[in-house]
N, C-alpha and C positions, 0 to 999 in steps of 0.2 A: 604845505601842511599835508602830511600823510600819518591817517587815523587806520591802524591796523589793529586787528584780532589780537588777545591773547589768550586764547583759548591753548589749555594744555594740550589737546588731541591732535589742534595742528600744527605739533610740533614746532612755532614760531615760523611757520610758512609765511605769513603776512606781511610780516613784522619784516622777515630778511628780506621779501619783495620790494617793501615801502623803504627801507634803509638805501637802496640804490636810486630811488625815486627822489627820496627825499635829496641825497648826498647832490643829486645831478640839479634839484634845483635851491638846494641850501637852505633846506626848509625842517621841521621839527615833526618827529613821530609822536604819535600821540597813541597810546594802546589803549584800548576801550571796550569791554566787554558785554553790550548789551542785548545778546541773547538771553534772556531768562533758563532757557531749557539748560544753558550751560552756566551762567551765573546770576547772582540777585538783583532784580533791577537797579538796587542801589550802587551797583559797581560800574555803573554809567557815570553817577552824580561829577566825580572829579572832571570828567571827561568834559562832561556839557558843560562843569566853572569851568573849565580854560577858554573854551571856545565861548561862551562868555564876556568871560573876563579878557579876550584878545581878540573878538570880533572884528576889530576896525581895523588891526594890523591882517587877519586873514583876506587872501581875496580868493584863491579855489582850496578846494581841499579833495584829496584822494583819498575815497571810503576803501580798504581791499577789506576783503573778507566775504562780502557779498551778503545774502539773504541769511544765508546760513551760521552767520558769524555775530550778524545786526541784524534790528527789525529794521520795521519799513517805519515804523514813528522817530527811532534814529537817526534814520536818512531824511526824516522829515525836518527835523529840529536841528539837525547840520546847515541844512539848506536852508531856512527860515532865518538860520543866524549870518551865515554869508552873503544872501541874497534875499533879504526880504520884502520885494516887490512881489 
């Protein structure tokens, strides 16, 4: 599972990094936007039901985009859902 940016500024930088990531371990990209400063928090929502809604089949997931792309509550609620110990 590789959860990448789609933020228009970066020009799909993410997303084409996560696609060789994902391709090498046969796994699903997931684009998710929750920066605020660049989209509405609501443009997480779909993001967080999948991972959700497929928690138990997830077991790591690659965040790219970094700080700058996602908050840190994000990376929180990612982690919380894969790993909730």
């Amino acid at each position: 599972m590789c959860i990448a940016s789609s933020i228009d500024s970066f020009r799909g930088a993410d997303a084409l990094a996560a696609s060789a990531l994902a391709g090498r371990e046969n796994g699903v990209i997931l684009l998710a936007q929750s920066n605020p400063d660049f989209y509405p928090p609501e443009s997480t929502d779909m993001a967080l039901k999948f991972l959700t809604d497929h928690k138990g089949d997830i077991q790591t997931a690659h965040v790219l985009g970094g700080e700058t792309a996602n908050t840190l509550e994000f990376f929180d609620q990612i982690d919380n859902m894969i790993d909730p110990e």
